[in-house]
N, C-alpha and C positions, 0 to 999 in steps of 0.2 A: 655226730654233727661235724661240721667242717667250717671253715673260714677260708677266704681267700688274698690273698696279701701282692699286690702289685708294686715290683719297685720303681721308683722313680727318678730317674738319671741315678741308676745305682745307688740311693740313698735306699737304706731300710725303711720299713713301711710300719709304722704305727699303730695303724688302726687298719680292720678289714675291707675289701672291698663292699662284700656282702654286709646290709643294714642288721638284718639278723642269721643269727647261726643259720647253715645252709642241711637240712634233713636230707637232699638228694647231691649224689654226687656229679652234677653239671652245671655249670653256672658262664654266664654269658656278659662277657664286660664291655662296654658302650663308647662312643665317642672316640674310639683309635682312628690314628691312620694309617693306609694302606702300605705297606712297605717297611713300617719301623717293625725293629723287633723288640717285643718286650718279655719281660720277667716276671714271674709267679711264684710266688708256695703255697700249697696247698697246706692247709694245717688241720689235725683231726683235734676233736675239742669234745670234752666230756668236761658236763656240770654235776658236781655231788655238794649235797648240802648248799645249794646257791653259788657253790666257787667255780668258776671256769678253769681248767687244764686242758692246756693246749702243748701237744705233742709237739716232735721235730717236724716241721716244713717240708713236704718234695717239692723239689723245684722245677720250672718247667718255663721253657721260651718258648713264643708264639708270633710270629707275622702276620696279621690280615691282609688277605687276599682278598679287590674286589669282584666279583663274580654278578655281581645285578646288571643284566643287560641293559643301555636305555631304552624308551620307549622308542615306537615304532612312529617312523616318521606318517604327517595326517596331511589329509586333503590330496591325495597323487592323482596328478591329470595329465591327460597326455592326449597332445593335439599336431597333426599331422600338417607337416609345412612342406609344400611341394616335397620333394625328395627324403626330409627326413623328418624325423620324430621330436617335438619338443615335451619333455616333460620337468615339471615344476611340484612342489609339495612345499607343506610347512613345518618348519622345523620345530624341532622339540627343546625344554626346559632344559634339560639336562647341564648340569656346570661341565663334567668331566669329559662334553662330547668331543670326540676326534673330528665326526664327519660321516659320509652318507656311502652305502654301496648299492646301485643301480641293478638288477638283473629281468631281461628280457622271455618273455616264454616262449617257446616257438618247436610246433610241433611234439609237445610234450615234455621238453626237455627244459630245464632251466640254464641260464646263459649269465654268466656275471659280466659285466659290462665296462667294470672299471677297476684295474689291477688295484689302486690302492684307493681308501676313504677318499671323497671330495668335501671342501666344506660349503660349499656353493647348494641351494636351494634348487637348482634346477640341471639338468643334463639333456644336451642334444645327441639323440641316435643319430648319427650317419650312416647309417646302413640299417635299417628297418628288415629290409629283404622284398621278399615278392610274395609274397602273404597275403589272405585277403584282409586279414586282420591280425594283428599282435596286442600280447598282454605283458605289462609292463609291474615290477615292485620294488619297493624303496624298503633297504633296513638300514636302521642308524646303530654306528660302532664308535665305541666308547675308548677311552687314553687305555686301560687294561685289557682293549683286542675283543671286548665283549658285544655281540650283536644280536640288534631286538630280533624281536619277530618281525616276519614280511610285513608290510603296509598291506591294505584292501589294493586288489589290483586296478590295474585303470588299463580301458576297453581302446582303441585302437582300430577304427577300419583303414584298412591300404587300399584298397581296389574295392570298388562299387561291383555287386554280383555281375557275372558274365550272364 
């Protein structure tokens, strides 16, 4: 069995994290923030006759890193103004969002459209191209560099068939 012991601005820790003795050896602690680092011991613990002995502690520091991308910006349109391309979407929930990266598709190939995050709702193409059509998608990147998945793309005619 095991226990786990978090300390707290360096104070020793009293009581375990784990509510009861922990049978496997992985346990997963809640409510951190990203970037502190903090402190553990693991403690191995055997009961005989009802008494708890708990061994020396390994200790072990740990940073969380966030890694959950945000959600994928919704509703992306994209509507053709003389010369260029306006497109708009709705933005997402997310507290920790940075802002949005735009990428154009055109003949196969994917195209990013804006060197860094925008936090604006919407981006005008200046240059569409000569296409009969383009396809356009929205992903939203988060303060940790993290990016959703592409948005549903939005359809785009340039030129009425010849």
């Amino acid at each position: 069995l095991y226990n786990v012991y978090r300390f707290d601005g360096g104070r020793y820790p009293l009581f375990p994290l784990n509510s009861k003795p922990l049978l496997v050896d992985t346990f997963t602690d809640q409510g951190l923030r990203n970037g502190t680092t903090y402190r553990y011991e693991v403690r191995a613990l055997r009961i005989e006759g009802g008494v708890r002995w708990e061994g020396e502690g390994a200790s072990v520091s740990a940073s969380p890193v966030d890694k959950t991308p945000p959600a994928p910006p919704r509703n992306v349109t994209a509507l053709r103004k003389d010369a260029v391309v306006l497109l708009e979407w709705t933005a997402g929930a997310d507290a920790d969002l940075l802002g949005y990266t735009v990428y154009r598709i055109e003949n196969g190939a994917t195209v990013r459209l804006n060197a860094n995050p925008i936090k604006e709702t919407s981006y005008t193409d200046p240059s569409p191209g000569e296409r009969r059509y383009v396809s356009y998608y929205v992903t939203a990147v988060d303060n940790s560099g993290n990016e959703s998945e592409p948005s549903r793309e939005a359809v785009v005619i340039l030129k009425e068939k010849e």
